[in-house]
C-alpha positions in Angstrom: 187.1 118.0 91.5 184.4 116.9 94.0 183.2 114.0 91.3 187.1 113.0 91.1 187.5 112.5 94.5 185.1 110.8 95.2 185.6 107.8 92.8 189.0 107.5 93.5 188.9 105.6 97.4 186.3 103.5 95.6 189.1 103.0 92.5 191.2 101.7 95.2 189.1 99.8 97.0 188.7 97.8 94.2 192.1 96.8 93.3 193.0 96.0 96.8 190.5 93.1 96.7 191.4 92.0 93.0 195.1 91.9 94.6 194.0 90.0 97.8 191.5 87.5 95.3 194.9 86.9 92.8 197.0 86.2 96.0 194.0 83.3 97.3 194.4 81.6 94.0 197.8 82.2 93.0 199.7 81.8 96.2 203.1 79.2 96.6 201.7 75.4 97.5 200.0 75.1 100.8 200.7 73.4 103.9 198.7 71.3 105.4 198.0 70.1 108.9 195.5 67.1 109.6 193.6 67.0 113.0 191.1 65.0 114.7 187.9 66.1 114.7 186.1 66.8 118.4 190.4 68.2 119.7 189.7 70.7 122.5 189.7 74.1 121.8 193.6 75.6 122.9 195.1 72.4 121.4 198.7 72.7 119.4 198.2 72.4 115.9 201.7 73.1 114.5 204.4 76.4 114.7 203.2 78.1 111.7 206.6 79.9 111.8 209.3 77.1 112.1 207.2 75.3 109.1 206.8 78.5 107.1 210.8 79.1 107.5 210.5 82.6 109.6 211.8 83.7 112.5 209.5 84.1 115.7 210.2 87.5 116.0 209.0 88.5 112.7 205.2 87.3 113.3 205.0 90.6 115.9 207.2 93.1 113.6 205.1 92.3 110.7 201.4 92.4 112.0 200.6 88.7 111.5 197.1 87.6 111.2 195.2 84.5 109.8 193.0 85.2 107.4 189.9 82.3 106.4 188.1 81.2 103.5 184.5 81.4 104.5 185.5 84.1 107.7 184.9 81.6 110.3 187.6 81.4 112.9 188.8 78.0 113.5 192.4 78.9 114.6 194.4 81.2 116.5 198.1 82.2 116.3 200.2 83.0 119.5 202.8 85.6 117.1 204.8 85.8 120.0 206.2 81.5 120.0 204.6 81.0 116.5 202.3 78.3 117.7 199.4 77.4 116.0 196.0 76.6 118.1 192.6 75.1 117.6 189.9 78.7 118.3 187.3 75.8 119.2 186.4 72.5 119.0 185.7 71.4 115.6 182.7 69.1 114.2 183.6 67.8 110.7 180.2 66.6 109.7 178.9 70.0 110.8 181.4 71.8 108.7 181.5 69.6 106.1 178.5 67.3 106.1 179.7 63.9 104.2 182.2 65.8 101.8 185.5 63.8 102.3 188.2 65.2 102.8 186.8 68.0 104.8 189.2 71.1 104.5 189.3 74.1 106.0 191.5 76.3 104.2 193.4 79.8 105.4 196.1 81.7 104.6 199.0 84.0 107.1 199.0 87.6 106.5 202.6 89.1 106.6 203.4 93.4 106.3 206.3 95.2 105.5 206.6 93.5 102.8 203.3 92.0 102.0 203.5 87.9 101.9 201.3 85.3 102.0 201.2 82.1 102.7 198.5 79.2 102.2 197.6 76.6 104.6 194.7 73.8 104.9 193.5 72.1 108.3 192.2 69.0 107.5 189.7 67.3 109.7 190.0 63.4 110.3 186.9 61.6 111.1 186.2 60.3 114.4 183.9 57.1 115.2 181.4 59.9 117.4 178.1 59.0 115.5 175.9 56.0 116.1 174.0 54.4 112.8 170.5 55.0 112.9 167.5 53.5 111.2 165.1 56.4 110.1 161.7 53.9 110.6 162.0 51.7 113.7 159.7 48.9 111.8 160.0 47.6 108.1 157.1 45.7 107.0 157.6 43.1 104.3 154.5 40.9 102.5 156.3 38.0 101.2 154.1 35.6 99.6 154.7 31.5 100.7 155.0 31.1 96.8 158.8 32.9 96.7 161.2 30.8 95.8 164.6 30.8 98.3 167.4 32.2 97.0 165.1 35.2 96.6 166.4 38.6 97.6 164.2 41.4 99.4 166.5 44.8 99.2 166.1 46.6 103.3 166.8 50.2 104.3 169.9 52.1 105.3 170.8 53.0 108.8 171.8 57.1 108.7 175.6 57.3 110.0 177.0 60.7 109.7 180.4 59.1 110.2 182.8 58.7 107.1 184.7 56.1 105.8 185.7 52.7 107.9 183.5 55.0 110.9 180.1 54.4 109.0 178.1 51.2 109.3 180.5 48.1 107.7 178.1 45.4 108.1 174.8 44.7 108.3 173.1 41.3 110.6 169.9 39.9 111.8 168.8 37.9 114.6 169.8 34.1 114.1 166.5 32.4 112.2 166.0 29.6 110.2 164.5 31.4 107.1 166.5 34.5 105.7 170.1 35.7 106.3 171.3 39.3 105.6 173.9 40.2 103.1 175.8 43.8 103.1 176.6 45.5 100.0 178.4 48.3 98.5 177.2 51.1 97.0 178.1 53.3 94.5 179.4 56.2 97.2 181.4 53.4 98.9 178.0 53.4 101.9 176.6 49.9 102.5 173.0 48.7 102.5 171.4 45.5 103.3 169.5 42.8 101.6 167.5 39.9 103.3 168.2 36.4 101.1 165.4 33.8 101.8 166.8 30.6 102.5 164.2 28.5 103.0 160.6 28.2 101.8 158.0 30.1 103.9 154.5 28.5 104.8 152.1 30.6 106.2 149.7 27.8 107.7 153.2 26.7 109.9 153.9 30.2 110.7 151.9 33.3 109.6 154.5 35.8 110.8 158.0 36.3 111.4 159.8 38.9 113.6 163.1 39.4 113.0 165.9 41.9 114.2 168.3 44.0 112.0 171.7 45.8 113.1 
């Protein structure tokens, strides 16, 4: 009898979380709320229970409670008005880095009877990052002999931003010799090139300084 009863809370234990892991997966289609990243903490998301088709009342009667994918808390639920807030204020490139979208999934708790219901907070990126080049200098030896037309390929400024928030173009200060030219990359990031337009001679000018933004 002793062996018995002690595997049996463990027995239980286990189902309640292959239950709980079934419900994650296989719960009805989410709902989803977008938000700007940096909102103040206490800001009105949405009312979880006017969307979700419940009555206010039932949030208190029925022990509701959020429950988040990765445990962080990133919301908080008034039961008592059904309002949605933001827990704190939210950095999406220190949540999600550059994954796009960022998503924070999470799912409402019901008892008496057991419910749940999905629901997904996506993060919208804000222009709150400024490009960056890694090495303040580049150094290029370009031999008088190049031919213009020639292209000389330039490093990436770091911009944690996202989408039309990262850098869109790329310039240098106005010279007679090379012009910049922005491409696209396969990730959809641009880099920059430096075109020579016009032959170089060294004896004229032996070095050039030249600006890039």
């Amino acid at each position: 009898m002793e062996i018995a009863l002690a595997k049996t809370p463990q027995k239980r234990q286990v189902i309640f979380l292959a239950i709980l892991l079934l419900f994650w997966e296989a719960g009805s289609d989410a709902v989803r709320y977008y938000m700007p990243e940096e909102t103040e903490s206490g800001s009105f998301v949405a009312n979880l229970a006017k969307d979700l088709g419940l009555r206010v009342g039932e949030l208190a009667t029925r022990g509701a409670r959020i429950h988040y994918k990765g445990n962080k808390q990133v919301l908080q639920l008034d039961i008592e008005t059904g309002n949605l807030l933001l827990y704190e204020k939210l950095d999406r490139e220190v949540l999600c880095g550059v994954t796009d979208p960022c998503i924070l999934y999470f799912q409402l708790l019901l008892e008496n009877p057991v419910q749940f219901f999905q629901a997904e907070l996506q993060l919208t990126d804000i222009n709150d990052h400024s490009p960056e080049f890694l090495d303040k200098e580049m150094l290029l030896k370009i031999p008088e002999s190049v031919q213009p037309g020639t292209i000389f390929p330039l490093k990436i400024a770091q911009d944690l931003d996202i989408g039309i928030n990262t850098v869109q173009n790329y310039t240098i200060s106005p010279n007679s010799h090379f012009h910049a030219v922005t491409r696209n990359r396969g990730d959809g990031r641009k880099y920059p090139e430096l075109v020579l337009d016009k032959s170089l001679d060294r004896e004229e000018q032996s070095e050039l300084s030249l600006t890039l933004t």
